[in-house]
N, C-alpha and C positions, 0 to 999 in steps of 0.2 A: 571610965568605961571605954573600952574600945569600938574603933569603927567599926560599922556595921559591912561586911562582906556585899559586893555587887554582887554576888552570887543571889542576893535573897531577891533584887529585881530585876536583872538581865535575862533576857532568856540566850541564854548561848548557843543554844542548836539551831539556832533559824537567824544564824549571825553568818552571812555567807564569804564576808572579807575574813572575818574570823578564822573560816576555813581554811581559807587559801593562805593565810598566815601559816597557819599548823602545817600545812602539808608540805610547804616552802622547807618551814623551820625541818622536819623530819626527813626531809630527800636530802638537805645538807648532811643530817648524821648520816642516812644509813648511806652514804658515800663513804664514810671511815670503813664500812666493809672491805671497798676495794684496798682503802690505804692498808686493810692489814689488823685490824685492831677489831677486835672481839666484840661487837658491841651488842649485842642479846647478854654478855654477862653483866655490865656496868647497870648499875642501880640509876632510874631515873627521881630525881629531886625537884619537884617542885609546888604548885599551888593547885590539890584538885576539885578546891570547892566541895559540895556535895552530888554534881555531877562525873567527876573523873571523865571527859571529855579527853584531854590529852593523855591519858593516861591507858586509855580504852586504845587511842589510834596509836601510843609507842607498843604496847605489847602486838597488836595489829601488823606493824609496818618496821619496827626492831627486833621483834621477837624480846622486849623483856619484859622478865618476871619478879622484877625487884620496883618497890616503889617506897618512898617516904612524900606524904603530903602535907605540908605546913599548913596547918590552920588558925591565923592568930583570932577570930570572931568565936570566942567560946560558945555562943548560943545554937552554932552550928556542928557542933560535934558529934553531937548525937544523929544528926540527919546523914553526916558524912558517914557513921558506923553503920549504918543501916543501908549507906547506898553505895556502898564501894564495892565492885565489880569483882574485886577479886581479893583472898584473905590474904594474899603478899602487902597488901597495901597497910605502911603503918602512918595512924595518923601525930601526929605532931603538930601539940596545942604551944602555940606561940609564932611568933612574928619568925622573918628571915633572919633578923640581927639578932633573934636569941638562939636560932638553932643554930647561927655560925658560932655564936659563944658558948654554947650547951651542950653540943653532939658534933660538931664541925664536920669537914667531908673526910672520910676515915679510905677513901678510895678512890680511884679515876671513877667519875661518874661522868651522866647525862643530868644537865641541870638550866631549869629553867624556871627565874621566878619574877612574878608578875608584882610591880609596883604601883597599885592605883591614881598615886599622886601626880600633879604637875613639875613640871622642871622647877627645880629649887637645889639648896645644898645637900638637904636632908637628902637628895637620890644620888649628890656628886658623892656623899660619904659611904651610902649602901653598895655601889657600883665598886670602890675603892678596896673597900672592905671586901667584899666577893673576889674580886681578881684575887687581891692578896693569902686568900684559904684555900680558894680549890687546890686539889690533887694535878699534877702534870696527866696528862694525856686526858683529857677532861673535856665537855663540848658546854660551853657557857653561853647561856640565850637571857635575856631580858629584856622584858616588856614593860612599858609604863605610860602616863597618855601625855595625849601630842598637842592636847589644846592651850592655848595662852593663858596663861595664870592669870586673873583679875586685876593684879598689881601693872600690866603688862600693858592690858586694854585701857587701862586707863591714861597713860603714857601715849600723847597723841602724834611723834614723829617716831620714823623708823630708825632714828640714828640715836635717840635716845633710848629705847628700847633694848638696842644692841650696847650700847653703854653700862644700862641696868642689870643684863646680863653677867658682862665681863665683870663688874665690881664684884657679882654674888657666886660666878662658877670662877672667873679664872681665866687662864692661858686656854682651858679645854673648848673655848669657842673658835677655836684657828678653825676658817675654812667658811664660818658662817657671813653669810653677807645682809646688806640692811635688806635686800630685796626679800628677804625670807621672815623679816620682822614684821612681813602683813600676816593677816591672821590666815589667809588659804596659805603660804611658806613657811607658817610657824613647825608645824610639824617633821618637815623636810633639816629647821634647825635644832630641833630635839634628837633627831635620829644625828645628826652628826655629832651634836655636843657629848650626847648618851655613848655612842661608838670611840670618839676622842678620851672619854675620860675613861674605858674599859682597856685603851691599848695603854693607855699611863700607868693605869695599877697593873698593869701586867709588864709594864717596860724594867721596873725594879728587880725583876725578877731573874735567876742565875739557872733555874731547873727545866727551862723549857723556853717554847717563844712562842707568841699566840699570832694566829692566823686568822683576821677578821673575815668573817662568810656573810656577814648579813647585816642589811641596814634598809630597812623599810617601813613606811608608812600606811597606814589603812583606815577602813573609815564604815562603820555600820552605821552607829548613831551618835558616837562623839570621835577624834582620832586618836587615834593608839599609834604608837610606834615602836618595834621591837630590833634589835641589834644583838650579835654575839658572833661567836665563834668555836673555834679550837686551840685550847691552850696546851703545849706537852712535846714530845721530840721532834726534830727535823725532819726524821726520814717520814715520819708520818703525814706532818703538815704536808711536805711535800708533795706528796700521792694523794692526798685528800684534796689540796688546792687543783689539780688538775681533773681529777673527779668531778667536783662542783665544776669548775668550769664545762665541763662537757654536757654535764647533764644539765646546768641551769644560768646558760649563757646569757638570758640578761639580768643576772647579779650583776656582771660586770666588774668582778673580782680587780681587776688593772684599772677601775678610777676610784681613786680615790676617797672623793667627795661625791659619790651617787650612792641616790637615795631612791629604791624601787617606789613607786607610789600605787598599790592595787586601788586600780578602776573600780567604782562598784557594779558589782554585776550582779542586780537583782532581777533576774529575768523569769521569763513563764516558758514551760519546757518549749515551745513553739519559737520563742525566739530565740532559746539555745540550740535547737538546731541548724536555724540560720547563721548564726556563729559559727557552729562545726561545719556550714556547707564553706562558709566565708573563710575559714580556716584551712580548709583540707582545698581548697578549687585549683587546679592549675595558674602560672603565675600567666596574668595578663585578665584572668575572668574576674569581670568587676561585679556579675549581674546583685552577687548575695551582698556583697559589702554598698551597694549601691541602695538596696532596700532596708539594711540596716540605719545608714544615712538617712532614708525617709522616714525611717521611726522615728530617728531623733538619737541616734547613738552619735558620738564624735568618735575622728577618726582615731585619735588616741585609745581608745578603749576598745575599738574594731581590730586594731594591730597587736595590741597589747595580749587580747584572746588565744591570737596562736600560741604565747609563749605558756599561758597559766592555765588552758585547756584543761589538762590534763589533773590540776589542782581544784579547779572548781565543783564544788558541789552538785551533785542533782536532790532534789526533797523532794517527795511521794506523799500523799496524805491519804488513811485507810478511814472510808468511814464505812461504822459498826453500829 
């Protein structure tokens, strides 16, 4: 019997890191505008539950009107037919590793597919296998979570931790250190493992050359960590890499080994606007960030605002 879909108990729309993930991920594509590449025609692939959540905000903010949704939780099929937003959307009963082997990617697509699991082999080989099918000129995004496997916790040094890793992934831990084998660093070492082992399966490659865009972690109620890029010709990477960099400077595309971490920002509309005063005040005026401090905000997360502003959700509740 298969897993049972988080879709049946997450509520995703009142997932506010959530958001600002999606919206992150989607200003990296539609920055392919600038580089030149079509992208309202490219068909988006990936996991729409029976929400269609991202699916709602790429037709939204890409303009497309192609969709395939993988649904490996048969019990939820029928929910997905009945609540899918738009008839373009075809649904696709089976897991990722069967549609790569069933239907494969027949086109430069937009593709993003979400893996429940913890860091294990099982996600070193789904990651491998994806590089290796997509189409060139492609934008490859995957999500999967960030929290420490049980095996892990129970492993009571950081140096043995990071040992148990390298036996079970490999070379693809370069970069991670023990300091990240506490449980609040674990996440920051899944996003780099996850990122490491997407440039590998794509480094074999003769037909294109992938351009990592995104390596972040986030956090509603367990952490998630997502990574990907743009895999496909030079002149486009090119113009794409300089795009993201303008429009979303602290990716920080030139290091390396950084790993965005979104703040949580659950806030009540009254202290989102202390933000936007805290954000927008000329430089030198402490007064807003000064009273966010009294809330109880750090300052990490008072700094961090000006950059995701513009990605953070507002919610309205109508009562009827």
């Amino acid at each position: 019997m298969s897993k049972r879909s988080s879709a049946w108990f997450i509520p995703y729309e009142i997932r506010p890191s959530k958001q600002i993930e999606r919206r992150i991920v989607l200003d990296c594509i539609q920055a392919g505008s600038a580089a030149g590449m079509n992208i309202g025609q490219m068909p988006y692939i990936g996991m729409g539950g029976f929400r269609f959540f991202d699916f709602v905000l790429a037709n939204k903010f890409l303009s497309t009107n192609r969709f395939i949704s993988i649904e490996h939780d048969e019990s939820l099929i029928a929910r997905c037919d009945l609540n899918k937003p738009f008839e373009s959307i075809e649904i696709y009963t089976g897991g990722a590793d069967d549609f790569m082997v069933e239907r494969g990617f027949q086109e430069s697509s937009i593709i993003w597919f979400d893996f429940e699991g913890a860091l294990s082999e099982n996600l070193r080989d789904d990651l491998i296998g994806l590089s290796s099918a997509v189409k060139p000129d492609s934008f490859v995004f995957v999500t999967t979570g960030g929290e420490m496997p049980k095996e892990l916790v129970g492993i009571g040094k950081e140096e043995k931790r990071l040992e148990r890793i390298r036996s079970m992934i490999g070379a693809h831990t370069a970069g991670v250190t023990t300091e990240q084998m506490k449980k609040n660093g674990f996440p920051v070492a899944v996003a780099l493992i996850a990122a490491n082992i997407l440039k590998f399966g794509f480094a074999g490659r003769s037909d294109g050359e992938f351009l990592p865009l995104l390596r972040l972690a986030y956090k509603d109620s367990a952490w998630m960590v997502t990574v990907g890029g743009f895999f496909g010709r030079s002149q486009f990477a090119s113009d794409l890499k300089r795009e993201v960099k303008r429009r979303q400077p602290f990716l920080k595309l030139h290091k390396k080994e950084y790993v965005l971490q979104i703040a949580q920002y659950n806030l009540t509309d009254i202290e989102r606007r202390r933000f936007d005063f805290a954000a927008t005040a000329p430089k030198g005026s402490r007064s807003a960030k000064q009273q966010l401090r009294r809330l109880g905000f750090d300052n990490r997360t008072i700094e961090q605002y000006k950059d995701l502003m513009r990605f953070i959700p507002r919610y309205f509740e109508a009562l009827v």
